[in-house]
C-alpha positions as CSV (number, residue, x, y, z in Angstrom):
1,X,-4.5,5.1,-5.3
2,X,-4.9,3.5,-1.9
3,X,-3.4,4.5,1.5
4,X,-4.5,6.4,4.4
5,X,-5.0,10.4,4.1
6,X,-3.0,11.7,6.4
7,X,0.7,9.9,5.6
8,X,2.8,11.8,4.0
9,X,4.1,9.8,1.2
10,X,0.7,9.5,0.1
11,X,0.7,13.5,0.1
12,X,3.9,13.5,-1.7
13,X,2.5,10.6,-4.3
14,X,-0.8,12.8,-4.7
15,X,0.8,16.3,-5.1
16,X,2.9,14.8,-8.2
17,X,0.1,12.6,-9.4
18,X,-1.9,16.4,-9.5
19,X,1.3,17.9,-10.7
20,X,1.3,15.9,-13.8
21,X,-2.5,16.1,-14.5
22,X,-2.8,12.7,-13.9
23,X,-6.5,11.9,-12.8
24,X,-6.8,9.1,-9.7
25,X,-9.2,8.2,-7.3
26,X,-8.2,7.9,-3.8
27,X,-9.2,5.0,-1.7
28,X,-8.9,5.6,2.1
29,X,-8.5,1.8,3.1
30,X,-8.9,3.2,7.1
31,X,-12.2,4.6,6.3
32,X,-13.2,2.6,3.4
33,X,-12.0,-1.1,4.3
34,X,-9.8,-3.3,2.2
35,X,-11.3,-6.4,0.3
36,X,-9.7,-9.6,0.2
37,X,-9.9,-10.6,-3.3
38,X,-8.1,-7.1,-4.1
39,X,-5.1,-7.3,-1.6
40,X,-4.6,-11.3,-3.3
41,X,-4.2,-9.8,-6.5
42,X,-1.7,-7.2,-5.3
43,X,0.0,-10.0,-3.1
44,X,-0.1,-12.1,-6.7
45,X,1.7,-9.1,-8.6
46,X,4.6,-7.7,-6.1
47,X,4.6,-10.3,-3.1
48,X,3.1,-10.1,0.6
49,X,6.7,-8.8,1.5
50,X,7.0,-5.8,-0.8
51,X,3.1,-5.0,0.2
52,X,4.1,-5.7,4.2
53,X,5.6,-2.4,5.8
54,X,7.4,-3.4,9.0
55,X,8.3,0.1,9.4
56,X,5.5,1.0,10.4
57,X,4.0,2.0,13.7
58,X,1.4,-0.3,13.6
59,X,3.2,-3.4,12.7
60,X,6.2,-2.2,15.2
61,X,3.5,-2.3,18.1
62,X,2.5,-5.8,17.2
63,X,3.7,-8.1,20.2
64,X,7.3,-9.5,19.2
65,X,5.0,-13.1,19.0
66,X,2.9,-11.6,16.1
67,X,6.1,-10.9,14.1
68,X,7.2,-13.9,14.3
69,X,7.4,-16.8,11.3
70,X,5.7,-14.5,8.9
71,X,4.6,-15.8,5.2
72,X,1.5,-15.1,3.2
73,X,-1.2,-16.3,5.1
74,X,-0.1,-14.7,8.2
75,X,0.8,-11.4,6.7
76,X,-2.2,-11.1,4.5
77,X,-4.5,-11.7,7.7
78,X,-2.7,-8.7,9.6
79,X,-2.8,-6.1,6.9
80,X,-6.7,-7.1,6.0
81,X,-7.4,-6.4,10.0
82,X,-4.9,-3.3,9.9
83,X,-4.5,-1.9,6.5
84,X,-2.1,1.0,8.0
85,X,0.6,-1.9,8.1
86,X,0.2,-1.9,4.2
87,X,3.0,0.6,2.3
88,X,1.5,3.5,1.1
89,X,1.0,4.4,-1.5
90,X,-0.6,1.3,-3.8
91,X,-0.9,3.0,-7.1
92,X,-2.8,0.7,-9.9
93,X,-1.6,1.9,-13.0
94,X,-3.6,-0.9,-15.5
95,X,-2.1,-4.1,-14.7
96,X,0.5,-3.1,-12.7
97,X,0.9,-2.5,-9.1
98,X,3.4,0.7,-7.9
99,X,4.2,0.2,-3.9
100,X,5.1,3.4,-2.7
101,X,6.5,6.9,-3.8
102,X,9.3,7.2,-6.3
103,X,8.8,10.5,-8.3
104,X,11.4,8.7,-11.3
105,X,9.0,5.6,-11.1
106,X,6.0,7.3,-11.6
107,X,7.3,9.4,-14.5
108,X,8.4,6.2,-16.3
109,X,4.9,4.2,-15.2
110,X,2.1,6.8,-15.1
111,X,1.7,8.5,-18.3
């Protein structure tokens, strides 16, 4: 699992995950870092867009100029310098890619 430890869906995603008996490893990506290669292959399985949370604080302080004719490149070099603009959680369950908490999700996904 990847996030950042103090947001709350990623509480939410990790008290189920513990809930279940489901063994993870957490990845702080604000403490840790964020690779490249690994953020292409989530890009390559759910799409910069899904991956990109405009919600957020940090991509809602970005000057209006920075938010401005997004696509891949673009977005892919903002969340690799800010990770907090990535939705949390990213949950690799084998080959696929869960963005976000959704408890019915995980019980169908995470066995």
């Amino acid at each position: 699992m990847y996030g950042i430890t103090n947001c709350d869906t990623i509480k939410k995603a990790r008290v189920w995950l513990e809930g279940h008996g489901t063994a993870y490893r957490f990845h702080d990506y604000r403490v840790e870092g964020l690779d490249a290669k690994r953020l292409d292959g989530w890009i390559g399985k759910v799409g910069w867009e899904i991956l990109l949370n405009k919600a957020s604080t940090t991509f809602r302080e970005l000057p209006d100029k920075d938010k401005l004719n997004l696509d891949e490149k673009k977005a892919k070099a903002m969340m690799l310098a800010k990770p907090t603009m990535i939705k949390r959680p990213v949950l690799e369950v084998g080959d696929r890619i869960l963005v976000g908490f959704k408890a019915d999700v995980y019980e169908e996904v995470v066995k």
